[in-house]
C-alpha positions in Angstrom: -2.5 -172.7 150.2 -4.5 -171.3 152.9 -7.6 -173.0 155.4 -11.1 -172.3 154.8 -12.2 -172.5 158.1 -9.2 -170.6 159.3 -8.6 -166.6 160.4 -9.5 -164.2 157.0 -6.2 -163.7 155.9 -5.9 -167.6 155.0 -8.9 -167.5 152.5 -9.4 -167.9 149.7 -8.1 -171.1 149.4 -6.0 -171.4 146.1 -3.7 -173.4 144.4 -0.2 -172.5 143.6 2.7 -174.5 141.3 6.3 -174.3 143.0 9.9 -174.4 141.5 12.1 -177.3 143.4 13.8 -175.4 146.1 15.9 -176.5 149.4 15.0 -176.1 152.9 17.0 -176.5 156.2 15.8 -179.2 158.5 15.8 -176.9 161.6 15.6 -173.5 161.9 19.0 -171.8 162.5 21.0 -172.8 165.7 23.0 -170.6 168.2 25.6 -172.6 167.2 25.5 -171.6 163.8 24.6 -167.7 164.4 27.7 -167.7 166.7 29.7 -168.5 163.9 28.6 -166.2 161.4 29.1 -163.1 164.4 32.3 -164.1 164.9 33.3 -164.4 161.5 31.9 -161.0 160.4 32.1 -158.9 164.0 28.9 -158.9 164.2 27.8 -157.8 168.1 26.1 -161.0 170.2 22.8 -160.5 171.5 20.9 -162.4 174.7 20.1 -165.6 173.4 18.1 -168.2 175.1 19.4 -172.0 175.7 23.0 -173.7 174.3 24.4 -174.8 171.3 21.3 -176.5 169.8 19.0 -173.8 170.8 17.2 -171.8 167.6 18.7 -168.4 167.6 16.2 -165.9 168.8 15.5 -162.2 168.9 16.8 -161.8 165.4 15.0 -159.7 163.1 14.0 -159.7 159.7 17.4 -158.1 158.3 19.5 -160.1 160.8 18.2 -163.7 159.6 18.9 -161.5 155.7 22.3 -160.8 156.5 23.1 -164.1 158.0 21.4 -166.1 154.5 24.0 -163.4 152.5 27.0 -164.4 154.6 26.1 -168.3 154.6 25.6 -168.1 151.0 29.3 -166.5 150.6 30.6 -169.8 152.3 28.3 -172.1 150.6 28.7 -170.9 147.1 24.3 -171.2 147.1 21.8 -168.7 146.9 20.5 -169.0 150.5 18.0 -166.7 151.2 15.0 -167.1 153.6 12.1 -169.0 152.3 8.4 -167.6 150.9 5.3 -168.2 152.9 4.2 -170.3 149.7 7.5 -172.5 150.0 6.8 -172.7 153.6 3.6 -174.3 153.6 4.1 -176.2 151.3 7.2 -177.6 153.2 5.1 -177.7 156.9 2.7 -179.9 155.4 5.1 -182.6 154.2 2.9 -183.4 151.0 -0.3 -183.8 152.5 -2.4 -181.4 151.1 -4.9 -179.5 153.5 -3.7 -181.0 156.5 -4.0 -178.5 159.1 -0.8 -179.3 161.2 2.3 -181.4 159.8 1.1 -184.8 161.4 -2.5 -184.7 160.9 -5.3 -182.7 161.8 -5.7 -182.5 165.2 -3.9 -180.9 167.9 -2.1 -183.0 170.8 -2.3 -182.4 173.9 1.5 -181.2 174.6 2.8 -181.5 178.6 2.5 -178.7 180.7 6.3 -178.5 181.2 6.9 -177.9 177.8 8.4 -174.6 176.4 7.9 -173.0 180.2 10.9 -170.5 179.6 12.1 -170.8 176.3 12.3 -172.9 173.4 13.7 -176.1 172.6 16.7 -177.6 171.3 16.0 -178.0 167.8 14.7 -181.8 166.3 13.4 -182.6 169.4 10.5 -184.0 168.2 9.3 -186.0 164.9 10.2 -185.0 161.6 7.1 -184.3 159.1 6.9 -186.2 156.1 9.8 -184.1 154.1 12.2 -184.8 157.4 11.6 -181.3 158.5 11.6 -180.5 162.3 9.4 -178.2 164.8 7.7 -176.4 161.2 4.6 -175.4 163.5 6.3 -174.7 166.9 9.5 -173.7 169.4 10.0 -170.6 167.1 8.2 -168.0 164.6 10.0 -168.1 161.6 11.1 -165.2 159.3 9.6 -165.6 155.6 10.7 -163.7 152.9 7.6 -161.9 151.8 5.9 -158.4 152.7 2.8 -159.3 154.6 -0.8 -158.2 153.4 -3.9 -159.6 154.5 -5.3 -159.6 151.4 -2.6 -161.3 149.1 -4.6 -164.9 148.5 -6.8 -162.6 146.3 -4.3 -161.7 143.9 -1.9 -164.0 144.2 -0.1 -165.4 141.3 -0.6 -169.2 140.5 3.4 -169.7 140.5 5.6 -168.9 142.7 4.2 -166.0 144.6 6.5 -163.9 146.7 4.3 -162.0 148.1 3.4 -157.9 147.4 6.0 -155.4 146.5 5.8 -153.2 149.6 4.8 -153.4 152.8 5.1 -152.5 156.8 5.0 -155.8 158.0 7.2 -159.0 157.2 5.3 -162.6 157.1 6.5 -165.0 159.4 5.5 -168.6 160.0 4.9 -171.7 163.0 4.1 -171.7 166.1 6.2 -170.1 169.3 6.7 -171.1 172.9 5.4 -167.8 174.1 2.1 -168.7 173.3 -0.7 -170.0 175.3 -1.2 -172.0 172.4 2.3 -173.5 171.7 1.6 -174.9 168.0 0.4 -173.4 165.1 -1.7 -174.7 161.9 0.4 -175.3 158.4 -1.5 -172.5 157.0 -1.6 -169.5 159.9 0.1 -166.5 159.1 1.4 -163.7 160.9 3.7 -161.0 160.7 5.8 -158.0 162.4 7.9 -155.1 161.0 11.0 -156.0 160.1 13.2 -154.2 162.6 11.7 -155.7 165.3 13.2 -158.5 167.7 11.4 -160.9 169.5 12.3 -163.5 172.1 10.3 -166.4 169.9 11.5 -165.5 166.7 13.8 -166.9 164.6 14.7 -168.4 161.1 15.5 -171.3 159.0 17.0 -170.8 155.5 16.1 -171.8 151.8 17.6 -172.1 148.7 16.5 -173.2 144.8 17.6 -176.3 144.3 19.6 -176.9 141.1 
């Protein structure tokens, strides 16, 4: 985990051992968050796009109570992935590799992500058949947020600290100048908050 010639918060660099777990292909659709609001009354919200659109503007205890609900119809324990499950899934098994095709950064078309994001899968899958892991949305991990974690970090399975203010989230956003983030940036908000280019894909241990 982590880049050494990346922002402080990625260093030190460290290894970490995983158990198997699951991870959607895309990050969750309004197609699917539609379903689980009218299936539990929850209220609708200003969304951006159709169908196929990620869900957006959906906060840390939102993208919670939709893995809770989806894990009552599933009969799995769907939760939202850890930042160490998450980079390990953006990278698609190349280890190091600073974005999920390679290691340097295309040169996207200007039209792209102008007012919103993208249907999801629009573009190449990485290596593990995952879509858009470094852009069109942030994505909700299940960890508190602290700076200084990759110091003490466990070697397996870290989950991140105990308490916090701030939730980690992952990937790039189409809000950004830069539309397209590297495998191992982090970032983070407080969990209440909603944001236009933040959304969610789900996780679950495999077994």
């Amino acid at each position: 985990m982590g880049q050494e010639d990346g922002r402080d918060d990625e260093r030190p660099v460290h290894r970490v051992t995983l158990a198997p777990f699951r991870l959607a292909r895309t990050t969750v659709t309004n197609a699917a968050w539609d379903a689980f609001c009218k299936a539990t009354a929850r209220e609708h919200h200003a969304r951006h796009g159709g169908a196929e659109h990620p869900v957006t503007g959906v906060n840390w205890f939102d993208a919670l109570a939709f893995c809770h609900w989806l894990a009552g119809q599933w009969k799995l324990p769907v939760r939202l992935p850890t930042e160490a499950e998450w980079e390990f899934a953006a990278r698609g098994g190349h280890e190091q590799r600073s974005y999920p095709w390679g290691n340097d950064l295309p040169a996207f078309p200007p039209e792209r992500w102008q007012h919103g994001p993208e249907p999801v899968a629009q573009g190449e899958a990485n290596a593990y058949g995952l879509f858009d892991m470094c852009s069109n949305v942030h994505e909700w991990c299940a960890d508190w947020y602290d700076a200084g974690y990759y110091a003490v970090s466990p070697a397996e399975n870290p989950r991140g600290p105990e308490h916090g203010a701030r939730r980690a989230s992952r990937g790039g956003a189409w809000r950004h100048h830069i539309k397209v983030s590297r495998c191992a940036a982090r970032s983070s908000i407080p969990p209440e908050y909603r944001y236009a280019d933040y959304g969610f894909r789900i996780a679950a241990d495999a077994g």
